[in-house]
C-alpha positions as CSV (number, residue, x, y, z in Angstrom):
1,X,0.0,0.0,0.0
2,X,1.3,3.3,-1.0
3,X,2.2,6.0,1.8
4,X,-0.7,8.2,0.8
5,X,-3.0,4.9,0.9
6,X,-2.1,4.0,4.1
7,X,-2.5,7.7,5.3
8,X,-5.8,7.7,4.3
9,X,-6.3,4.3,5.8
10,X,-5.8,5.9,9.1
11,X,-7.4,8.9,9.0
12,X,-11.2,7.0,7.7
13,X,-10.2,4.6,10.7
14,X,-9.6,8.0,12.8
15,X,-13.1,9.1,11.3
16,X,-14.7,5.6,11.8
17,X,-13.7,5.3,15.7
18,X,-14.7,9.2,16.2
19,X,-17.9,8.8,15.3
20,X,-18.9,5.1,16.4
21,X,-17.8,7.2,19.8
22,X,-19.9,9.8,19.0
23,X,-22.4,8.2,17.9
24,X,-22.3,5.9,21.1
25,X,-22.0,8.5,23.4
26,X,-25.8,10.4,22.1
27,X,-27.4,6.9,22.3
28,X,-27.6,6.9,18.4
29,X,-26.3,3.9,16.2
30,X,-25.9,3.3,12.3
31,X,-26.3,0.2,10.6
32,X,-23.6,-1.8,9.3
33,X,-25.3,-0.3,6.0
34,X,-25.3,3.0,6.3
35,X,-21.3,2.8,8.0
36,X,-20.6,1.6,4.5
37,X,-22.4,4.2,2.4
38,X,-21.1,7.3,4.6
39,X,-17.7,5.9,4.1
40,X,-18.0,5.3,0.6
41,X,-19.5,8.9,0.1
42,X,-16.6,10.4,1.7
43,X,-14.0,7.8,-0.4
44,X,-15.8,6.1,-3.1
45,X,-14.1,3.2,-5.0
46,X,-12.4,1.8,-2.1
47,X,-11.4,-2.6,-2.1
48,X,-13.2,-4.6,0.0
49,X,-9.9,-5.3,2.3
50,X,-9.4,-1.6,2.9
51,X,-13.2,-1.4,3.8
52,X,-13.0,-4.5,6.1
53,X,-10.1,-2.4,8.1
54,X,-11.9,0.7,8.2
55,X,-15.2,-0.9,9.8
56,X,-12.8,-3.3,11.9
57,X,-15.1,-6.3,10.5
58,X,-14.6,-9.6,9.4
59,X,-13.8,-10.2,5.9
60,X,-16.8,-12.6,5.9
61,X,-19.1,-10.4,7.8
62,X,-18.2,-7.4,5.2
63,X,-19.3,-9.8,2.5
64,X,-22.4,-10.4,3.4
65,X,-23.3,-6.9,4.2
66,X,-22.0,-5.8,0.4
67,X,-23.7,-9.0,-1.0
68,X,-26.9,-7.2,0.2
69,X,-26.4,-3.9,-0.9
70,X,-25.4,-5.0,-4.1
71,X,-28.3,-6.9,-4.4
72,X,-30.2,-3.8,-3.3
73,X,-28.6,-1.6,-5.7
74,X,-26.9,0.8,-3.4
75,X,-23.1,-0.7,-4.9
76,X,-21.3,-1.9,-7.1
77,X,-18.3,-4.4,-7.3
78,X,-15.9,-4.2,-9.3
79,X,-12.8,-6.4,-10.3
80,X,-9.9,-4.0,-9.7
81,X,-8.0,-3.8,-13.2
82,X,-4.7,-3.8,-11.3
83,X,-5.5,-6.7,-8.7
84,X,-7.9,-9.4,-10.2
85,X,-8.0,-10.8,-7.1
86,X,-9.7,-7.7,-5.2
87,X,-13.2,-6.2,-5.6
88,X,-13.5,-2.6,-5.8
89,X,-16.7,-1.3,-4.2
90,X,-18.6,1.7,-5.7
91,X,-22.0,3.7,-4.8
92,X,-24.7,3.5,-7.0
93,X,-26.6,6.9,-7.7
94,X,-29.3,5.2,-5.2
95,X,-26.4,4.2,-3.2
96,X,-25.4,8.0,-3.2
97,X,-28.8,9.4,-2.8
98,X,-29.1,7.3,0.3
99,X,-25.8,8.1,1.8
100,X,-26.1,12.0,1.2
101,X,-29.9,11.7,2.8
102,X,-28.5,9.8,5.9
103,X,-25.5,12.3,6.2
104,X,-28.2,15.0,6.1
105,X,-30.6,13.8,8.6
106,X,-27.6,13.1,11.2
107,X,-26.3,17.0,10.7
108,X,-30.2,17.9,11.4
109,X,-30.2,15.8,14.4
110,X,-27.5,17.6,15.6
């Protein structure tokens, strides 16, 4: 992974933590489903390896929560062109529209 990979790595984890602390803290939670569309609205086109660190999840447990939204039209997957063996996960314009509408609701809430 490249420096400025890795540094972005952190900082979404940074983000990730902040917030489930945050969010914690106010009695509020968000579904493993919207955790994945606000961080893909904020870094879209991510692999599912570098998603799987930033949510701290299982591997397996990420699967099945994009297997779900893909099925639901919110993302896409994608075989990386550079890595056939990784998946690159993208938001849909539903995917989007969700994401930007959760993101608003939680800056109205607070």
């Amino acid at each position: 992974m490249s420096e400025l990979s890795d540094n972005l790595m952190k900082q979404l984890r940074f983000i990730t933590q902040a917030s489930n602390a945050f969010m914690h803290e106010h009695k509020q939670k968000l579904t493993g489903q919207q955790r994945v569309l606000a961080i893909l609205l904020h870094a879209d086109h991510l692999n599912q390896r570098d998603l799987t660190a930033i949510l701290a999840l299982r591997p397996s447990s990420l699967a099945e929560l994009l297997k779900k939204m893909e099925q639901n039209g919110d993302i896409i997957r994608n075989e990386d062109t550079t890595d056939k063996r990784s998946k690159l996960v993208t938001l849909t314009a539903q995917g989007r529209q969700k994401a930007q509408k959760n993101a608003d609701q939680k800056t109205a809430d607070y």
